[in-house]
VEXZAMI-168484 format. One record per residue (C-alpha): residue number from 1; residue in one letter; x negated, y negated, z. Coordinates in steps of 0.05 Angstrom, whole numbers, plus 32768, in hexadecimal, padded with zeros to 4 digits. Each point is the difference from the previous one (the first is absolute). Layout:
// residues N
<site NUM,'A',<X,Y,Z>> ...
***
This chain:
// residues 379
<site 1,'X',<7578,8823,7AF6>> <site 2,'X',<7FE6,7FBC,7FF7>> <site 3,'X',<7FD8,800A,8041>> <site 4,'X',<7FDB,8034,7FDC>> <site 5,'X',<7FF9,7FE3,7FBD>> <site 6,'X',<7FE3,7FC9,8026>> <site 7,'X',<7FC9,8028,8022>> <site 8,'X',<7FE8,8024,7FC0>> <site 9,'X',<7FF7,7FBD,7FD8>> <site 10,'X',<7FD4,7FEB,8040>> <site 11,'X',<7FDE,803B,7FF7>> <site 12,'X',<7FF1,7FFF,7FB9>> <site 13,'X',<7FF1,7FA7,8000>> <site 14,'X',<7FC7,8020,803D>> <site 15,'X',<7FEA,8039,7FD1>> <site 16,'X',<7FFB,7FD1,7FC3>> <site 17,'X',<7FD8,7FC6,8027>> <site 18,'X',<7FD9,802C,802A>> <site 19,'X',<7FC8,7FF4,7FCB>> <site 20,'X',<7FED,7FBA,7FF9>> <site 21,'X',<7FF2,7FFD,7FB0>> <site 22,'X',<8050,800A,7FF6>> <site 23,'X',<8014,7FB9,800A>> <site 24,'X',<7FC5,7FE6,7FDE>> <site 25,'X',<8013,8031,7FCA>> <site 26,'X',<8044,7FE6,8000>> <site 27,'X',<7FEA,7FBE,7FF6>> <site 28,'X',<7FCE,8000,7FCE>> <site 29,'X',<800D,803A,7FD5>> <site 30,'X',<803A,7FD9,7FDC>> <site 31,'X',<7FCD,7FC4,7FFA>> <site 32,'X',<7FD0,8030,7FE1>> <site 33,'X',<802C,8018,7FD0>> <site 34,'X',<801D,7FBE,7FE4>> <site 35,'X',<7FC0,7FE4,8004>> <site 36,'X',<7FD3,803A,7FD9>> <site 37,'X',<8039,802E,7FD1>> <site 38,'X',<8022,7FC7,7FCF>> <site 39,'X',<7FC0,7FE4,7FEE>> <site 40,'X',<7FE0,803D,7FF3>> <site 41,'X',<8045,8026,7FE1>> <site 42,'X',<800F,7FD7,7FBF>> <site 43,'X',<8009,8005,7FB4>> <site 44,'X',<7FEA,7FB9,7FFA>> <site 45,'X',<7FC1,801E,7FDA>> <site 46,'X',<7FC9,7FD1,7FF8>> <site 47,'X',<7FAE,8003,7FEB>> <site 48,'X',<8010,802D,7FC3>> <site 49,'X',<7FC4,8009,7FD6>> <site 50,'X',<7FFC,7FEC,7FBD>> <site 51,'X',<7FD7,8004,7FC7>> <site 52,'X',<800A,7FD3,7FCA>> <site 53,'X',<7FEA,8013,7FAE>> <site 54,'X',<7FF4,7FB6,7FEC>> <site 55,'X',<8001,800D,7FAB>> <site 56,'X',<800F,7FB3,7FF5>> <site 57,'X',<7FC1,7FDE,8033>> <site 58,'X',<802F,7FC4,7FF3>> <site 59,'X',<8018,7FBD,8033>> <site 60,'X',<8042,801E,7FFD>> <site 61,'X',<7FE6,804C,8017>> <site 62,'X',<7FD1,7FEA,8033>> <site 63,'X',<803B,7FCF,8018>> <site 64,'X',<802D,8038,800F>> <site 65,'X',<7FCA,8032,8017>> <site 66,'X',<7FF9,7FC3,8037>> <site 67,'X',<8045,7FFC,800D>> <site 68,'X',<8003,804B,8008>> <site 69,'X',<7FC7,8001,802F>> <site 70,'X',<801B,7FBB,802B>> <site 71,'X',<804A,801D,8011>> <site 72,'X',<7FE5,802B,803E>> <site 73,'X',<801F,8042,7FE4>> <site 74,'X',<7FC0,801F,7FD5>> <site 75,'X',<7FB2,7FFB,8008>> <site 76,'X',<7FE3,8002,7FC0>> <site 77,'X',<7FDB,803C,8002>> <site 78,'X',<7FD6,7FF6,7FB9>> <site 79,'X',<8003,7FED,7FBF>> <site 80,'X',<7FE5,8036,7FD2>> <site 81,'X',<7FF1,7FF6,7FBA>> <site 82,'X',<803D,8035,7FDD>> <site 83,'X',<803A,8027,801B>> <site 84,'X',<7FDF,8042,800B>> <site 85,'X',<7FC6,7FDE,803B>> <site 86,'X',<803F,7FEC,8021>> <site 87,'X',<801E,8041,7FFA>> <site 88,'X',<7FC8,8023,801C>> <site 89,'X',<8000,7FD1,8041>> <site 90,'X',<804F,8012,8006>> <site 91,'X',<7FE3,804E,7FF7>> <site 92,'X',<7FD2,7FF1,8034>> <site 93,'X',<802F,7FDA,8032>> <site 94,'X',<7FD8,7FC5,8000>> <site 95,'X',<803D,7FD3,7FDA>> <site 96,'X',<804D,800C,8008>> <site 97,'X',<8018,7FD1,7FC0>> <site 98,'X',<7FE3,7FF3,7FC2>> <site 99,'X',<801A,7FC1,7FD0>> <site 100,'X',<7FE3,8001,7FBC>> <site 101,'X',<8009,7FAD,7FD7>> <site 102,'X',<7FF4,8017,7FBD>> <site 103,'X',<7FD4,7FD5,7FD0>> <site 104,'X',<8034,7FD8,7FE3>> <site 105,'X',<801E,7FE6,8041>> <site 106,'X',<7FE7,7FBC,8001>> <site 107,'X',<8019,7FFA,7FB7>> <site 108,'X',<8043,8020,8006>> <site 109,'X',<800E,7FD1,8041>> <site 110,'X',<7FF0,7FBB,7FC9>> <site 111,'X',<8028,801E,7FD3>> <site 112,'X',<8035,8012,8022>> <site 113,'X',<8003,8049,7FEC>> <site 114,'X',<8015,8035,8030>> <site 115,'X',<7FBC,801C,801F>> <site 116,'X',<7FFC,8040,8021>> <site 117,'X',<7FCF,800F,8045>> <site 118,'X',<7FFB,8048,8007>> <site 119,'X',<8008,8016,8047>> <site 120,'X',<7FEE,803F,8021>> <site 121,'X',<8012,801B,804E>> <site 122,'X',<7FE6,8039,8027>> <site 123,'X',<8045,8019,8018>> <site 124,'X',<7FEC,8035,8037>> <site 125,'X',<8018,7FD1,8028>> <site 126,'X',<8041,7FEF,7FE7>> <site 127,'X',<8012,7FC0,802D>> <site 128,'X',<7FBB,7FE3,7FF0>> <site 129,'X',<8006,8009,7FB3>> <site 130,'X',<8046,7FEA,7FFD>> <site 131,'X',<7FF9,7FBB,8029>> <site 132,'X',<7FBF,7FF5,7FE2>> <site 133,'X',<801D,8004,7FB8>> <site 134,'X',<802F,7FD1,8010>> <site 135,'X',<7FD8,7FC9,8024>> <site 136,'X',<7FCC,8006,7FC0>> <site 137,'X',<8043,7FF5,7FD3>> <site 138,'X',<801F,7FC5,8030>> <site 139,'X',<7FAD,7FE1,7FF4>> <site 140,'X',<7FFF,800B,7FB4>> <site 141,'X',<8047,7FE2,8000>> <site 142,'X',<7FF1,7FC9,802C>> <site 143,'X',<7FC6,7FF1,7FCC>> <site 144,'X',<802B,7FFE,7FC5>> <site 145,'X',<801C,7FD5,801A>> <site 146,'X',<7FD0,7FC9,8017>> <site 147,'X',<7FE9,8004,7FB7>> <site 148,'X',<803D,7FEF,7FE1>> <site 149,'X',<8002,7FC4,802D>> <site 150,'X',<7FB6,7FEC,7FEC>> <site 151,'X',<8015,800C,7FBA>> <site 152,'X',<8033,7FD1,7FF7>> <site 153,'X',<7FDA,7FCC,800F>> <site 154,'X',<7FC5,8010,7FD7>> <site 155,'X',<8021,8025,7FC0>> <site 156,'X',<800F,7FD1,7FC1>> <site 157,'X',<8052,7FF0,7FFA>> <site 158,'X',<8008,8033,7FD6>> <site 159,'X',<7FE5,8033,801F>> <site 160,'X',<8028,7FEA,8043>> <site 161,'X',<8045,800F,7FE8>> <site 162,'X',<7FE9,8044,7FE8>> <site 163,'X',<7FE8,8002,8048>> <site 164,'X',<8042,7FED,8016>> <site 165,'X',<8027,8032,7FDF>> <site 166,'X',<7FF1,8029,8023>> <site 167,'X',<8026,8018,8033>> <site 168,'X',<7FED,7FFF,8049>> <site 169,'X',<802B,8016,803A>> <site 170,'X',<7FF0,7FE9,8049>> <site 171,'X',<8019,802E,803A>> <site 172,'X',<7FFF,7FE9,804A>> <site 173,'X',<800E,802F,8026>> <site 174,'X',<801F,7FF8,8046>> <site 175,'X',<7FEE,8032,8035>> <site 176,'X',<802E,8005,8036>> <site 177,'X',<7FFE,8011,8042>> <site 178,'X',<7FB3,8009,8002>> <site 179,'X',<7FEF,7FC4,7FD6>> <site 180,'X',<7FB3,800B,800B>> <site 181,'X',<7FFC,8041,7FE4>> <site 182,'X',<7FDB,801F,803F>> <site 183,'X',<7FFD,8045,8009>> <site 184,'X',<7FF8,7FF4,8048>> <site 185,'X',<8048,7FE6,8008>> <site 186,'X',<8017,803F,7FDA>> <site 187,'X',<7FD4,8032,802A>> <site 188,'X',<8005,7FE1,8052>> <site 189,'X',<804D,8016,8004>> <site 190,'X',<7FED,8040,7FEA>> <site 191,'X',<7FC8,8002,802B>> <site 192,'X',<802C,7FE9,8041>> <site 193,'X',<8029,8045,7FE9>> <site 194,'X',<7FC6,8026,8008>> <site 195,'X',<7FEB,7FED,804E>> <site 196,'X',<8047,8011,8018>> <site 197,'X',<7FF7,8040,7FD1>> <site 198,'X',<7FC2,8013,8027>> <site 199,'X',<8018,7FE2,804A>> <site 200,'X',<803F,8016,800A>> <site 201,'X',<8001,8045,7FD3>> <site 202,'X',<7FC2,801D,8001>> <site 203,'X',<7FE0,7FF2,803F>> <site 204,'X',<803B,8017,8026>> <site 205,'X',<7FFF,803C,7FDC>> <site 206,'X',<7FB6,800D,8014>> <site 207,'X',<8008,7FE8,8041>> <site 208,'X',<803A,803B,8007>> <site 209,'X',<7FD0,8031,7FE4>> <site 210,'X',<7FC6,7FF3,802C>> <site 211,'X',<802D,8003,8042>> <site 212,'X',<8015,804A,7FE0>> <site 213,'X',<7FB8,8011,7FFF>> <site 214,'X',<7FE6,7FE2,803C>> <site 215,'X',<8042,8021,8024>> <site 216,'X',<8018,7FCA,801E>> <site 217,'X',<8042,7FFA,7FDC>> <site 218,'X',<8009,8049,8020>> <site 219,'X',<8009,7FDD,8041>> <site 220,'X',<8043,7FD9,7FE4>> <site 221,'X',<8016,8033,7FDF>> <site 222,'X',<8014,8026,803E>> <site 223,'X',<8024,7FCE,801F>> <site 224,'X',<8050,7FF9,7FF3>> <site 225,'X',<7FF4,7FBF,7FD9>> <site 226,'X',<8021,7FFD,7FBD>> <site 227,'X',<7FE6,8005,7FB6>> <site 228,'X',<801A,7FBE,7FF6>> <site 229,'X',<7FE0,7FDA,8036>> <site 230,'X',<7FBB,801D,7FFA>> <site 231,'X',<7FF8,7FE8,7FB6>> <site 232,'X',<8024,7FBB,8015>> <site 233,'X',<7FC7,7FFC,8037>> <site 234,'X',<7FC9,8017,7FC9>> <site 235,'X',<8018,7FCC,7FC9>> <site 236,'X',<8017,7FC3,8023>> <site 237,'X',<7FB7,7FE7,8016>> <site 238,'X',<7FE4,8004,7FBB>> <site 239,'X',<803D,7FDD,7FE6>> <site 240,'X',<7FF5,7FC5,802B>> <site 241,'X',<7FB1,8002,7FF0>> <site 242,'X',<801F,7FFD,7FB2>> <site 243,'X',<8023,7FC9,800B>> <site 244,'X',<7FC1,7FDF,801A>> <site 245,'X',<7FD7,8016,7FD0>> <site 246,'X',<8036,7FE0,7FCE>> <site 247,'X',<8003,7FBC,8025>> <site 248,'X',<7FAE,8000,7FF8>> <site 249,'X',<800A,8010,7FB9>> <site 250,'X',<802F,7FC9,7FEA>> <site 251,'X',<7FDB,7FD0,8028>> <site 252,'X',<7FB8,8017,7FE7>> <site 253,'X',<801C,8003,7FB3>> <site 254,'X',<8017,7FB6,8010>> <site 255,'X',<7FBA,7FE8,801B>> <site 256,'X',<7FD3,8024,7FD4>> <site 257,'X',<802C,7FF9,7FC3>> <site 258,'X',<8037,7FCC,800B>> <site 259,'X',<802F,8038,7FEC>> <site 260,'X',<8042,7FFA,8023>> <site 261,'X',<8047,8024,7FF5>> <site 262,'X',<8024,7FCE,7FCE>> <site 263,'X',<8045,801E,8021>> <site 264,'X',<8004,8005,8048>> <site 265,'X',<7FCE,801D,803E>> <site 266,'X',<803B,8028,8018>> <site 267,'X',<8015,8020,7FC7>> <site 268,'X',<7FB5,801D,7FF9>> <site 269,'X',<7FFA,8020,8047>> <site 270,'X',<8045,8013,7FFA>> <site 271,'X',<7FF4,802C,7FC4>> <site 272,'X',<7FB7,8018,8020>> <site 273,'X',<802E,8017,803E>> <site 274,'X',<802E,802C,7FCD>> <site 275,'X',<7FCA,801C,7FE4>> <site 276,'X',<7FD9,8014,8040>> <site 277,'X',<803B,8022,8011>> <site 278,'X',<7FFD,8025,7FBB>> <site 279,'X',<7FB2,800F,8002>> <site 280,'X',<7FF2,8016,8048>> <site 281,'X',<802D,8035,7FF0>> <site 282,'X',<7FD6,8019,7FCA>> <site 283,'X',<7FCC,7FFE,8031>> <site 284,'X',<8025,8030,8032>> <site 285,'X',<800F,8031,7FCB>> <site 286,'X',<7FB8,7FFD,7FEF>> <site 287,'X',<7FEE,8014,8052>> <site 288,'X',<803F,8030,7FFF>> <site 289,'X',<7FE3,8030,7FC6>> <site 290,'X',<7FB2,7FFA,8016>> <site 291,'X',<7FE8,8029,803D>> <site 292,'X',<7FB1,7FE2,7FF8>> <site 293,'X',<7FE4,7FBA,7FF1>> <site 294,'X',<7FDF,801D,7FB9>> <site 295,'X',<804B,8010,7FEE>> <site 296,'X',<801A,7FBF,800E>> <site 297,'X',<7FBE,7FE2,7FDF>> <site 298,'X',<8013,8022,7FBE>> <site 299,'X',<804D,7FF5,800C>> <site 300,'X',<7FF0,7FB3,8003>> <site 301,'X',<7FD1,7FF8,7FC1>> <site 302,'X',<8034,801F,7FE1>> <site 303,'X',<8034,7FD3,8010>> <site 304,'X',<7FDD,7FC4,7FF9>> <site 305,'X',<7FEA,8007,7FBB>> <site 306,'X',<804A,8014,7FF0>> <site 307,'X',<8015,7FBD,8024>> <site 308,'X',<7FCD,7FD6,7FE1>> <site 309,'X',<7FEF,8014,7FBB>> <site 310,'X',<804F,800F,7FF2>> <site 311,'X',<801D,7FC1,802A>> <site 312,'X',<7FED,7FC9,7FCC>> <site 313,'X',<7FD0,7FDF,8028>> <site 314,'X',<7FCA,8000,7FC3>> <site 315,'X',<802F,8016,7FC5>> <site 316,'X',<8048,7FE8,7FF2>> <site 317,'X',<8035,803E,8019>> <site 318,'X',<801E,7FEE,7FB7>> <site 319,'X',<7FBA,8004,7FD1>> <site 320,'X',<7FFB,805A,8028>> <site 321,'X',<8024,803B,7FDA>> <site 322,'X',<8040,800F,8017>> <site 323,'X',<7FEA,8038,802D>> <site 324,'X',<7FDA,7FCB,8026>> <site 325,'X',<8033,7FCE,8000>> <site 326,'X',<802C,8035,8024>> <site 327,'X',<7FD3,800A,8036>> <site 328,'X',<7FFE,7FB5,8008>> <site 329,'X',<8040,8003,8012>> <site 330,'X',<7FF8,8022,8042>> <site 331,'X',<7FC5,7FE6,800E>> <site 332,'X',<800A,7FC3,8038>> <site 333,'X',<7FBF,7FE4,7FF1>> <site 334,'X',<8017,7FEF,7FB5>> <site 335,'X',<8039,7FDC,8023>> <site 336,'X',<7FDD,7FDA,8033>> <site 337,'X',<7FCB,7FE9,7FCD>> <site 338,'X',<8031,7FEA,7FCD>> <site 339,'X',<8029,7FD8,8040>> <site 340,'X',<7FC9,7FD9,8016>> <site 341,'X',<7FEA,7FE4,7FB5>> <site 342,'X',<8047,7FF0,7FFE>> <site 343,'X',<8006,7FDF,8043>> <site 344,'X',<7FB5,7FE6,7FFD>> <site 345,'X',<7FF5,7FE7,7FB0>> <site 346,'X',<8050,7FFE,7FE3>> <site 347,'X',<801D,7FD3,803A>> <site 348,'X',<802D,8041,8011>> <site 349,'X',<8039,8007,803C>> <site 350,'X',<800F,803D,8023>> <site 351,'X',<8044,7FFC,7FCD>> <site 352,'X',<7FD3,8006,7FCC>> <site 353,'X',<7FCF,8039,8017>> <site 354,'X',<8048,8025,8021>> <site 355,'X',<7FF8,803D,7FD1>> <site 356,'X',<7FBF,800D,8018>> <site 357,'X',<800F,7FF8,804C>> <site 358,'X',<8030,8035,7FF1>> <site 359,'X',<7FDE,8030,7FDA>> <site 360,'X',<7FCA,7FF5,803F>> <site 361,'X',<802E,8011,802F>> <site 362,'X',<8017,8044,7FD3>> <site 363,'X',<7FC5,800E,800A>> <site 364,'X',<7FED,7FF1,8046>> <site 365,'X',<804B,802D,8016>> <site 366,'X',<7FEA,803B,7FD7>> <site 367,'X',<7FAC,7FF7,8016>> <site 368,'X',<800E,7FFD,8049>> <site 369,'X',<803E,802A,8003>> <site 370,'X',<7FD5,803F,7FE2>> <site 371,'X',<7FC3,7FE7,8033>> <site 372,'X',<8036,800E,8036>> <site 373,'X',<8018,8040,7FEC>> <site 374,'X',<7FB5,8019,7FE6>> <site 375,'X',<7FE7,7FF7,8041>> <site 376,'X',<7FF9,8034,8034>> <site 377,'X',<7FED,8001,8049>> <site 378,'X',<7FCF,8035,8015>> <site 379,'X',<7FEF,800D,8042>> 
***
């Protein structure tokens, strides 16, 4: 038995490195991805255009116009002369904000009297409007502030402990676990999820497919060896390339980005192993129910949206509906992604992440043991 297990994981090692752009593949397609995807994949929205309604043409206006323009989140787009030339360029698409200082502002911010700046977003895109409302109110705030500073210095006594009264409350925050706010911290994990996703469950399942139609598989098929053995032969060489692949990944996220798992190496690869298990078997169900590469093709999109767009790696599993959320719970790539922020950002052990290992391994007995039984030898 192990003789013959043996000879087909020869077999299939020859098949898969008979071309020469696999191991290349192998190496630099995790590179590539770490490399390219969390710079270009982020909510960390930036160059926001902005039009700013200037009704005050005062020191204090212009001053936060420049302070606007100088934090690196918004170009100033223009500065049109009333409310409805900016909302024409919004119409147009030329602008995504507008701020309107009315007359008075200058005034108001002497006198201390509460002055209101009109602010208007283009919402279509909903991230974009939100953040960008609240880095324009973090700016205006942050302006407030300096001239309360520069007023106490240069306002008469009297008018300082009117200053004074009123109340001002300083928040620091602290931000744990990914202290520098980078999205890129947040998203690499995720991202690692995703090459094991497509390595060790998808391309099994098309290699399976394309031995069906090339007829090749037919010539296993009539021998006497088992169900069992066949998809152990099929599985176990792209399980070792994922564990390669993973290696690359955790050393390339720690050369490119310095990112490294706050808990322990171990504890990582052990939970990618549990979740191979769990995935390739979604990959043989795939190859078990498709007859023709353009099934499996439209088998796998399918999948991998499911996987992705309903496994948390953009959204939060607890911010979807509750239909959602209960697909998230048999998905393994939900799992895995949450285990590796854990493990990578959070300082996690493998006591800490055990509920997931074992809802991974559900999941990999029920996966695998319906691969088993789905599959049929035809000769």
């Amino acid at each position: 038995m192990m003789k013959t297990l043996k000879f087909l994981i020869e077999k299939e090692f020859k098949q898969m490195f008979r071309n020469p752009l696999i191991p290349k593949m192998i190496v630099m397609y995790p590179i590539m991805v770490l490399l390219v995807f969390p710079w270009a994949v982020s909510f960390e929205i930036k160059n926001i255009r902005i039009d700013v309604v200037d009704h005050s043409k005062s020191t204090y206006s212009r001053r936060l116009t420049d302070k606007i323009e100088a934090s690196g989140y918004f170009i100033l787009n223009d500065t049109p002369p009333d409310y409805r030339t900016a909302m024409w360029n919004m119409e147009q698409g030329e602008t995504d904000m507008i701020l309107e200082i009315p007359p008075s502002f200058d005034v108001d911010m002497v006198k201390n009297r509460a002055s209101g700046v009109g602010m208007a977003v283009n919402s279509v895109n909903g991230t974009q409007g939100l953040l960008g409302s609240n880095y324009i109110t973090q700016i205006v705030n942050d302006f407030s502030s300096e001239l309360r500073s520069e007023l106490m210095h240069t306002l008469p006594p009297q008018s300082r402990v009117s200053l004074m009264r009123m109340a001002q409350i300083d928040i620091v925050p602290q931000y744990k676990y990914n202290p520098s706010l980078d999205y890129k911290n947040f998203m690499i994990p995720g991202f690692m999820v995703l090459l094991l996703t497509l390595i060790c469950g998808i391309l099994p399942a098309l290699n399976i497919v394309m031995e069906k139609e090339n007829g090749t598989i037919q010539q296993i098929n009539v021998t006497p060896v088992s169900r069992i053995l066949f998809i152990l032969a099929k599985l176990i060489p792209f399980w070792v390339v994922g564990l390669v692949v993973m290696i690359i990944s955790v050393s390339a996220a720690y050369l490119l980005y310095g990112l490294w798992p706050a808990g322990s190496l171990l504890a990582v690869l052990f939970c990618a192993i549990v979740f191979i298990l769990s995935i390739s078997g979604l990959g043989l169900i795939i190859s078990n129910y498709s007859e023709t590469m353009q099934q499996a093709s439209f088998l796998v999109m399918f999948f991998i949206l499911i996987l992705i767009l309903l496994g948390g790696m953009f959204t939060p599993v607890s911010s979807m509906p509750a239909w959602a959320q209960l697909i998230a719970a048999i998905n393994p790539f939900s799992y895995l992604t949450n285990t590796f922020r854990m493990l990578y950002l959070n300082g996690s052990t493998l006591a800490d992440v055990s509920g997931n290992l074992l809802a991974l391994g559900a999941i990999a007995v029920v996966l695998n043991g319906w691969a088993v039984i789905s599959y049929k030898k035809r000769g």
